[in-house]
NUBASE-762274 format. One record per residue: residue in one letter; x, y, z of N, C-alpha, C in turn. Coordinates in steps of 0.02 Angstrom, whole numbers. Layout:
BEGIN
   aa     n.xx     n.yy     n.zz    ca.xx    ca.yy    ca.zz     c.xx     c.yy     c.zz
    a        X        Y        Z        X        Y        Z        X        Y        Z
...
***
This chain:
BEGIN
   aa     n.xx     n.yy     n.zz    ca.xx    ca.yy    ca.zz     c.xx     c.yy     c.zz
    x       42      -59        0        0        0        0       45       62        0
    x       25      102      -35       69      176      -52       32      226      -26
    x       47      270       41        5      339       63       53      369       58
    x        7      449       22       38      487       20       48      545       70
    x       86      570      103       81      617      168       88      689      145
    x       39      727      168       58      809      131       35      836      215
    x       86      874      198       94      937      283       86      987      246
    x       43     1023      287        8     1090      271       62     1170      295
    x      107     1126      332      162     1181      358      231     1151      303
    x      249     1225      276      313     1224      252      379     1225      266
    x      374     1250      351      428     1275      395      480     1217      380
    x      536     1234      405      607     1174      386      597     1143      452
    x      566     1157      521      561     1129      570      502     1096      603
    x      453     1096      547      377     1076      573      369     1036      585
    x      314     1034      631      285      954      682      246      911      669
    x      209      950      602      172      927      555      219      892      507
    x      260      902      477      311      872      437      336      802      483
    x      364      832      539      400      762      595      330      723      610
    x      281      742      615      220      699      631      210      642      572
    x      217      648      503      188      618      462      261      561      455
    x      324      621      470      386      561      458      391      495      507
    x      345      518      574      339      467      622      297      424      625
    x      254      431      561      208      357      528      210      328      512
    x      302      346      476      313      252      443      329      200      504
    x      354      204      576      339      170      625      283      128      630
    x      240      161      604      162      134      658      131      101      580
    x      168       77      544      130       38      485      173      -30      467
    x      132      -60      429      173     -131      412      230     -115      372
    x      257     -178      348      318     -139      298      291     -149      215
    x      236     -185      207      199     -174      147      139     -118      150
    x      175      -60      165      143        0      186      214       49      169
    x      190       96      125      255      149      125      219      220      142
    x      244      279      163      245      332      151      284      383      141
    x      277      416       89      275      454       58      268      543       62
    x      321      571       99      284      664      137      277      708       38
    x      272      731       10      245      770      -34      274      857       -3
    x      306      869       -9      333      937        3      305      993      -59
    x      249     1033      -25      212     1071      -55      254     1165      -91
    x      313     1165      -45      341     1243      -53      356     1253     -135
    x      364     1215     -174      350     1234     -258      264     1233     -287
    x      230     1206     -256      162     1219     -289      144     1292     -299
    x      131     1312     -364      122     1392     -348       42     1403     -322
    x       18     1455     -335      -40     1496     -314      -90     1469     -362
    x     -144     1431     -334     -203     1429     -395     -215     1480     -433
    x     -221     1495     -513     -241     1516     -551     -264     1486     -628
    x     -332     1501     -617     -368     1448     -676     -348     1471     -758
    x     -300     1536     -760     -262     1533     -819     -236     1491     -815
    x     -183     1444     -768     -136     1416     -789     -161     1330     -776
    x     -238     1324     -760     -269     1260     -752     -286     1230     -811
    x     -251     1228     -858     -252     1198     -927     -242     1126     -928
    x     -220     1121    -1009     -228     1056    -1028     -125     1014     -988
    x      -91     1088     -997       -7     1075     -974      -24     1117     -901
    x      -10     1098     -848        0     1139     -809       54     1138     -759
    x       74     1180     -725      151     1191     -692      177     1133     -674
    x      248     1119     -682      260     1050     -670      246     1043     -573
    x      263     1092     -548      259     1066     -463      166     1035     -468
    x      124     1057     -510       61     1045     -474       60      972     -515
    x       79      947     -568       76      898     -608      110      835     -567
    x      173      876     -518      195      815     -486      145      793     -417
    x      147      832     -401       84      851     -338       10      783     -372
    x      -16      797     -453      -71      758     -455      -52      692     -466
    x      -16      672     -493       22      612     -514       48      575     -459
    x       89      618     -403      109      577     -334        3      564     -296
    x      -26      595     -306      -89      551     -269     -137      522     -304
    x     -132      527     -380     -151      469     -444     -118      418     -406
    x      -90      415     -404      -26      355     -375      -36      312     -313
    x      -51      345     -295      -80      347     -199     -129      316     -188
    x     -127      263     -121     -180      229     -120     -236      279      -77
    x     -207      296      -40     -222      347       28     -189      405       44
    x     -215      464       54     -186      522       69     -196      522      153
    x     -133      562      166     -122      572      247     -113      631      258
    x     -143      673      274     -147      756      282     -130      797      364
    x      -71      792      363      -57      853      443      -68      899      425
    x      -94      936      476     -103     1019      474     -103     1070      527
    x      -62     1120      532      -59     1164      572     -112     1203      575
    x     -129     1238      642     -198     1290      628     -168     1338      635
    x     -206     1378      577     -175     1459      569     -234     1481      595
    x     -242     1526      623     -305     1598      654     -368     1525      638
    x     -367     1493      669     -421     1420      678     -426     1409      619
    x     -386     1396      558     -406     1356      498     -349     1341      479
    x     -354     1302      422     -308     1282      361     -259     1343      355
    x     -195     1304      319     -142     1355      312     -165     1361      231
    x     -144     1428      218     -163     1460      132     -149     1384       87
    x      -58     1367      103      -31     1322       73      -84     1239       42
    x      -97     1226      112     -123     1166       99     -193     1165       47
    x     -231     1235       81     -301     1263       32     -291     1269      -46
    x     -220     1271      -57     -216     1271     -100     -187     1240     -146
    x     -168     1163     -114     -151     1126     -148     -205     1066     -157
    x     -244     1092     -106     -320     1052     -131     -359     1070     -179
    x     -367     1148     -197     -393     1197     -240     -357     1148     -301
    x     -275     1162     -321     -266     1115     -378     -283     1052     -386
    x     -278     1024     -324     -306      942     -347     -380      947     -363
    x     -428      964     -325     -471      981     -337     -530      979     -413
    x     -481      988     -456     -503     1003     -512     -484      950     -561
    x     -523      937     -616     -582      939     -618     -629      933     -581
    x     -672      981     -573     -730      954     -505     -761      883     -521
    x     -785      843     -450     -787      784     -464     -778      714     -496
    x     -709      748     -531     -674      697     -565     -587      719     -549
    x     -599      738     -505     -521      754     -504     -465      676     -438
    x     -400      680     -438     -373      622     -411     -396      644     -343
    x     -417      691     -317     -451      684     -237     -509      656     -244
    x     -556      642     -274     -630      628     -275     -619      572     -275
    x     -635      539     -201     -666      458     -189     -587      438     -158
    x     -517      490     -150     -465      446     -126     -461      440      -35
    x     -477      401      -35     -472      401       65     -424      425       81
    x     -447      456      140     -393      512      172     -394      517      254
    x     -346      525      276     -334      541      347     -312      623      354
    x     -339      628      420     -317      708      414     -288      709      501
    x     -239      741      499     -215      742      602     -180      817      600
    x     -176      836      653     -153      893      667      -74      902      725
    x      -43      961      718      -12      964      786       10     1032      774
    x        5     1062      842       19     1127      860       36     1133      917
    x       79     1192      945       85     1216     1003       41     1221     1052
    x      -28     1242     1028      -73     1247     1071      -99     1177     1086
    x     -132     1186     1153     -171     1117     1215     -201     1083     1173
    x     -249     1118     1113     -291     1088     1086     -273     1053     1005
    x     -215     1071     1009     -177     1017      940     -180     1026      856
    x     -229     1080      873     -243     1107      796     -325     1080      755
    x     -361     1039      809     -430     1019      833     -469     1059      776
    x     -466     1141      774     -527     1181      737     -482     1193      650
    x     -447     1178      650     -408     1162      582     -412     1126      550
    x     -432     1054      595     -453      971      577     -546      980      540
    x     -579     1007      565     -644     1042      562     -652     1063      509
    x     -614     1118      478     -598     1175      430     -588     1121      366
    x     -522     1074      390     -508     1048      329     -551      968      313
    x     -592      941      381     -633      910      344     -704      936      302
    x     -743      993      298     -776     1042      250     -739     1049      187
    x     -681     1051      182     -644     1074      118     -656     1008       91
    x     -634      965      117     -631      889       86     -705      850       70
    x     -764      872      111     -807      854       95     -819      883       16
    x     -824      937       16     -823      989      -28     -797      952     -102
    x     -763      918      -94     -704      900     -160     -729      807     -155
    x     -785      790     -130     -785      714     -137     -721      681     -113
    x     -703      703      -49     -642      647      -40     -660      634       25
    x     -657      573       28     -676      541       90     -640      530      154
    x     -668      533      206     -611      554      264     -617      497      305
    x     -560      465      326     -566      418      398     -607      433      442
    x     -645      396      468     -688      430      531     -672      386      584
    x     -637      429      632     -590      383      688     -595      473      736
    x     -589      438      810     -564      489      820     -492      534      826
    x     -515      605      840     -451      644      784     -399      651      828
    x     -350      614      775     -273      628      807     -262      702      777
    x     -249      732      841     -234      803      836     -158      815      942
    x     -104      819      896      -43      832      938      -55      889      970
    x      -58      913     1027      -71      956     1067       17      972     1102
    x       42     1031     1113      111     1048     1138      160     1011     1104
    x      162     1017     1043      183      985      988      251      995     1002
    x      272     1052     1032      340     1085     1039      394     1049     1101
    x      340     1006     1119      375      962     1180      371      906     1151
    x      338      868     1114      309      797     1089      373      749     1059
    x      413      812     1042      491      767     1008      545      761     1043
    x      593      725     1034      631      718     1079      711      746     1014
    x      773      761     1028      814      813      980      809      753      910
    x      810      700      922      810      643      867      765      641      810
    x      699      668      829      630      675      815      567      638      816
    x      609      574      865      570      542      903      492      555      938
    x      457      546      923      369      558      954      377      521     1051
    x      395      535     1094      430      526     1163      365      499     1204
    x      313      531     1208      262      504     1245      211      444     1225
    x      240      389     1275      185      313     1258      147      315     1251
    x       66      348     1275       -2      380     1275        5      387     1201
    x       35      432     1192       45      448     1112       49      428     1050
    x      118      390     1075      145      340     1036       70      300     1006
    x       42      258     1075       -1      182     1073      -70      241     1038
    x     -103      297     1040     -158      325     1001     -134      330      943
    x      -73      344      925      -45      338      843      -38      265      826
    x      -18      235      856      -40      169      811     -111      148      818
    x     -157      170      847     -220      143      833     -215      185      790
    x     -224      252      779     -269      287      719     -215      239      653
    x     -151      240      651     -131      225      593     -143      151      549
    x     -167      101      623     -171       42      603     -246       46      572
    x     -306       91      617     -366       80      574     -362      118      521
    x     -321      155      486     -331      205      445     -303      161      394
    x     -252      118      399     -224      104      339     -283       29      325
    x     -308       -6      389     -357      -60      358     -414      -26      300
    x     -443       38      344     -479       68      303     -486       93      242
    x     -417      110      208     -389      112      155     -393       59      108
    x     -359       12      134     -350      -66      114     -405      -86       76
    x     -465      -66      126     -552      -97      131     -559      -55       69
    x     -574       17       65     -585       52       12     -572       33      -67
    x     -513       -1      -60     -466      -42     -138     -518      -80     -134
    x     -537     -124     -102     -586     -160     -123     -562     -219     -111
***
């Protein structure tokens, strides 16, 4: 099984980035993932939503054509989605209801500094996703709360509580996936 992981934070130090890298742990080894580094996707514009379009967004549709399952971290900006990620759904997005998000199962988790983990971001970006026909795990939401303590200098995920809720969400997320193929 091939998931693809896209972090909604671009930062060189994000927890959202170390969050998704700390998933290949919690899966089988006929399970890969895959992070998708979004900082070349440019700015949606439906001039350039043609028949050729920018190679970053072409690699972007092709890596989740590809994909059995998408895995989505996200930071909350002012309680929502970061521009970035909005807008790399905006390109996938399209064609409406025929585009490589429509019908691909998806996980969505959060982590932030704040207590509450990035919780109203998770919210935000399951509406977007409804929005686009892509279907979301329904588990409850792994969302990292004091994200800024959660690693250890290695980038180790340190707390067992933690640890053992990430492998449940990852183990039902990837059966669920599995189930979806059919």
């Amino acid at each position: 099984m091939k998931i693809l992981a896209i972090s909604g934070s671009l930062r060189k130090g994000s927890f959202n980035t170390q969050l998704l890298k700390t998933v290949a742990e919690f899966v089988d080894q006929d399970t890969s993932i895959e992070v998708f580094d979004l900082a070349d996707v440019p700015l949606y514009n439906g001039d350039l939503d043609g028949d050729t379009k920018p190679a970053p967004v072409q690699a972007l549709l092709e890596a989740i054509a590809s994909a059995d399952g998408l895995l989505i971290a996200t930071p909350e900006y002012n309680y929502s989605v970061p521009g970035v990620l909005k807008n790399a759904i905006d390109w996938a997005s399209r064609p409406a209801f025929k585009s490589v998000i429509c019908g691909k199962p998806t996980g969505v988790m959060s982590s932030s500094m704040s207590t509450i983990g990035g919780a109203r971001a998770q919210v935000h970006l399951r509406d977007v996703l409804l929005a686009t026909l892509t279907p979301v795990y329904l588990a409850p939401d792994f969302a990292l709360a004091s994200a800024h303590t959660a690693f250890d200098e290695n980038g180790r995920l340190v707390d067992e509580g933690t640890r053992n809720f990430l492998q449940k969400y990852m183990t039902g997320y990837t059966q669920w996936v599995a189930n979806q193929k059919g």
